[in-house]
N, C-alpha and C positions, 0 to 999 in steps of 0.2 A: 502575374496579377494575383495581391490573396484574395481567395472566395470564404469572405467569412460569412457565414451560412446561418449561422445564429449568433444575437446579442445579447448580454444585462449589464447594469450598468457596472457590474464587477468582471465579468469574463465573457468571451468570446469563443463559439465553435469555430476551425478553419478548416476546411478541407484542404484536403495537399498534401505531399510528400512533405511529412515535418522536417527532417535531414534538411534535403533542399533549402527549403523555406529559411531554417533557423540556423542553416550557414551561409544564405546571401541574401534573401530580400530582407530577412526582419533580423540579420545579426547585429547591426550597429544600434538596432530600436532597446534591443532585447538583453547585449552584451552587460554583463557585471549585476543585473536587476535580479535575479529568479532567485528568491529563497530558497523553493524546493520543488525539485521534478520527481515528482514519482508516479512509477509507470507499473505497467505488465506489459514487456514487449512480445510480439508472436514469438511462441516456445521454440526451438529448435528441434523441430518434429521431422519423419520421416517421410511422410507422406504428404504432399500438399493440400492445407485446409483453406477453404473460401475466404477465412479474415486473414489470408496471406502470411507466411512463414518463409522465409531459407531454410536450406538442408548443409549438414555438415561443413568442411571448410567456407563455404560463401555464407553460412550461416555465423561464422567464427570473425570472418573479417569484416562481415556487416555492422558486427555486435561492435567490436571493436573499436572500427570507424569512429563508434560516436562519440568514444571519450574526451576526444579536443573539443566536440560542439559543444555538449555538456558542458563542458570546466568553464569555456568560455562563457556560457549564458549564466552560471553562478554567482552569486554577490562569494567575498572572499569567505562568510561563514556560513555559505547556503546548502544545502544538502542534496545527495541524490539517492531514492530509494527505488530499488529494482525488485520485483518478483518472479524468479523465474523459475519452471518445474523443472525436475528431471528427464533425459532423454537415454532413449537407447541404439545399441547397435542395428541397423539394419538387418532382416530377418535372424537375428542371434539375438538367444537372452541372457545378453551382456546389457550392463549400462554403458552408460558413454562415458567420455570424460567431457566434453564438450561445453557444458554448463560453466565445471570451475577451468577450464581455457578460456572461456566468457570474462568469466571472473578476473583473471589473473591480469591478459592481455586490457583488461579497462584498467585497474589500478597499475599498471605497469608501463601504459602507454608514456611515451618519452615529451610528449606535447601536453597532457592532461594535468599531472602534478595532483592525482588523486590516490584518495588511498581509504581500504576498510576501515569501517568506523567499528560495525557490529554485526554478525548476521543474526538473522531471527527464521526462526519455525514455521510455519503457519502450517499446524496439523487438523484435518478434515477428513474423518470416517465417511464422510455422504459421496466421497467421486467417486467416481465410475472406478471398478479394478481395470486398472491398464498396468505394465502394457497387457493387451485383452491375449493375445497371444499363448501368451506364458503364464497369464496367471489362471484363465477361464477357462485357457482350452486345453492346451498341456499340460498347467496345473505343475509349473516350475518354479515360480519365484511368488512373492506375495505380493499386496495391494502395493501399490505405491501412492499413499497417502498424506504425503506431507510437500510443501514447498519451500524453496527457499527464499529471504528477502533480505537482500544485501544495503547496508546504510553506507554510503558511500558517498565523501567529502575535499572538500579541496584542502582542509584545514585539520588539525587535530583537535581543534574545541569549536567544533561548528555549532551552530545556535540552538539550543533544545533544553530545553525544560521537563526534567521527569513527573516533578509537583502534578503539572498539566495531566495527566496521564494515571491518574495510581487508581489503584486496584479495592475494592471492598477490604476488609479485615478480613482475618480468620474467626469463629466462633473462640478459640483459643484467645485471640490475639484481643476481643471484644471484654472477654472476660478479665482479662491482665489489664486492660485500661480502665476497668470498673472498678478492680481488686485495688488496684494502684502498688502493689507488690508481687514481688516474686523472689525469685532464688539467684542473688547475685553473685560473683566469684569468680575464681578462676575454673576454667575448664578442662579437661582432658587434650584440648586442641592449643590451648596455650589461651585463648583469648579469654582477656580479663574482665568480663560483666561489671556494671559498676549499676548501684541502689539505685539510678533513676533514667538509667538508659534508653530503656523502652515502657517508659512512662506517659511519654508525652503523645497524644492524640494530635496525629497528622492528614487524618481525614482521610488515609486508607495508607498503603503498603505501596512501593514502588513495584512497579510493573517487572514481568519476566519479560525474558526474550522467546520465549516458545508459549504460541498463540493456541489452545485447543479449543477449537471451533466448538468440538461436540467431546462432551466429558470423558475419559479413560476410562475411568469408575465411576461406577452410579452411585457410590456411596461417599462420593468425594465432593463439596461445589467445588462447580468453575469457575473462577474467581477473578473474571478476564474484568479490564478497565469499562467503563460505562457504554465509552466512546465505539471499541469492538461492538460492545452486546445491542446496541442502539441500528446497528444496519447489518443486520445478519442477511446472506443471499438467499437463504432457507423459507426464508419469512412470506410465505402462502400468498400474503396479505399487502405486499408492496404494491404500490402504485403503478412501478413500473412494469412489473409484472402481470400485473392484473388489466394495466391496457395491452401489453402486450398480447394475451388471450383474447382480448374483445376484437383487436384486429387483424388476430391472426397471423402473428407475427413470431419467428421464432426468435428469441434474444440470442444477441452476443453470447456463444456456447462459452466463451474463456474472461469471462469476468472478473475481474479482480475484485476482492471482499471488499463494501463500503466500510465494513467495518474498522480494517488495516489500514483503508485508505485517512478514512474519520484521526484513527489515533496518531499516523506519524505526522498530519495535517497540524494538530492540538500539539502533540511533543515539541517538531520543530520552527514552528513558524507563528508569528504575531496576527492579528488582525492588521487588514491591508497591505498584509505581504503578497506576493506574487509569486500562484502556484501553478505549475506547468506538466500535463500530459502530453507526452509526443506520441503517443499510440493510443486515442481516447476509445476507440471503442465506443459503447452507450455513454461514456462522459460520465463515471462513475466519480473521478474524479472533481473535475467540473460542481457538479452537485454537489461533493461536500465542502468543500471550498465554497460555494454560496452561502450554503447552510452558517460557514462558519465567520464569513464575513472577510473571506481572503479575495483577492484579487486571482484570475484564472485563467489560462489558456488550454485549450483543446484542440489535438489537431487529428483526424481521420481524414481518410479515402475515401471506404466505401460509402456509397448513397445510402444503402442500406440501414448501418447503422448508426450517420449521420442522422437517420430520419428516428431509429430510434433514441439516440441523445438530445434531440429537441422534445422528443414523447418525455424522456424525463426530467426532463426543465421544467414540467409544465406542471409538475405535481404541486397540486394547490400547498403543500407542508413551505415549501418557499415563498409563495406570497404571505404566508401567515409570519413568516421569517422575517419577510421585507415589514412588513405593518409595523411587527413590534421594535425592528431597529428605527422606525419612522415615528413610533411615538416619544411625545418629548418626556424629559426624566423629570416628574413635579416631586421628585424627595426635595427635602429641607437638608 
């Protein structure tokens, strides 16, 4: 039976074993429809954490498992976007390899028919130093700061739009479109500049693939897309956050950035596309997929944080959402 636990008229919470679910009661609903699934699945950690993980091989074959469910819930150019951290060796400060055997065994599985699209960065100075071991107590290895997020696809030209997506200019780059000249020609590299190449104002800069949360240099902007800088998890000031304290509740410790979540939402998929987290957590995804006028599935276990993914449904920023897609359009 699914317990769908909360409604809009865009997306639905489930509770349940999403696996289960999305390989027998909702495979035939769900097969060939999903634009894009993207998740944060539980990390491959060593220790058992409350929002539930595997450890080493059953963590590898778990991972693995999913590749044929995935491929199959895919439309032919729909996407799948993973975030996973780094892990290490059990009491050694070694890293693992664990992560890219994640990696490898998904795009290599013989049922799936998938394969890397791009990986991307996502560097954040604010976590915690782990592993704590080695870096706070013995004082062996350094922070481990960054994550990885793998773009992964059934097709080699899956659906995405970088336009969607781009980035502020540079102060440089503002000045050269004002100037409306510069220094064309051949270069030291071989490439031949030509008098009107980067003339033309495209309303920013196409996006990198390495996301820095929080700046390298203070003397440098950060010059991340709108989409990122618009749901920072930093943000004092969040809704969800902010009930979260009123009731005493502590959040989903392994959150995935709304903001990463925001951008490959707008990269890869249309309005009324159907976007799918199989490990929702607080339904981070969920939310921006409302925000953004997709279609949505959410599937958690815990009550817990079931109870906090309808807390952040309820952030009035979405009825204000809903209003203005409900007013009619009086232009000429």
């Amino acid at each position: 039976m699914i317990k769908i636990k909360y409604k809009t008229e865009l997306g639905d919470i489930i509770q349940g074993n999403s696996i289960d679910l999305l390989s027998n009661e909702l495979k035939e609903d769900l097969k060939g429809k999903i634009n894009l699934i993207v998740t944060s699945p539980p990390f491959p950690l060593n220790n058992k954490k409350k929002y539930g993980n595997e450890k080493g091989e059953e963590y590898l074959k778990w991972f693995i498992d999913m590749a044929p469910v995935f491929s199959e819930l895919l439309t032919e150019d729909g996407s799948l976007v993973i975030e996973i951290g780094n892990s290490w060796e059990p009491e050694r400060p070694v890293q693992s390899l664990l992560h890219l055997e994640c990696l490898m065994g998904l795009v290599k599985h013989p049922k799936a028919n998938l394969r890397l699209i791009q990986e991307f960065i996502c560097y954040n100075p604010s976590k915690l130093p782990s592993p704590a071991q080695w870096v706070t107590v013995n004082r062996l290895r350094t922070v481990d700061s960054y994550t990885h997020i793998w773009w992964i696809a059934k097709s080699d030209f899956p659906k995405a739009d970088n336009s969607k997506v781009l980035r502020p200019y540079s102060k440089s780059m503002k000045a050269l479109l004002k100037k409306q000249n510069y220094n064309s020609g051949k270069r030291p590299s071989e490439h031949n500049i030509s008098k009107t190449g980067f003339l033309k104002d495209h309303g920013g800069s196409i996006s990198h693939n390495f996301f820095e949360m929080e700046p390298i240099d203070d003397n440098r902007d950060v010059r991340l897309p709108h989409s990122v800088l618009s749901f920072s998890n930093t943000n004092s000031n969040d809704y969800f956050l902010k009930k979260c304290r009123e009731k005493k509740i502590t959040p989903h410790p392994a959150r995935m950035s709304g903001g990463l979540v925001n951008f490959f939402i707008e990269f890869l998929t249309d309005e009324k596309d159907i976007v799918l987290d199989p490990f929702g957590g607080s339904n981070t995804t969920g939310y921006c997929a409302e925000k953004l006028k997709r279609k949505w599935l959410s599937f958690e276990l815990n009550d817990g944080y079931i109870e906090q993914a309808i807390l952040r449904m309820k952030d009035p920023i979405l009825k204000e959402k809903k209003k203005e897609n409900e007013q009619p359009n009086t232009r000429a």
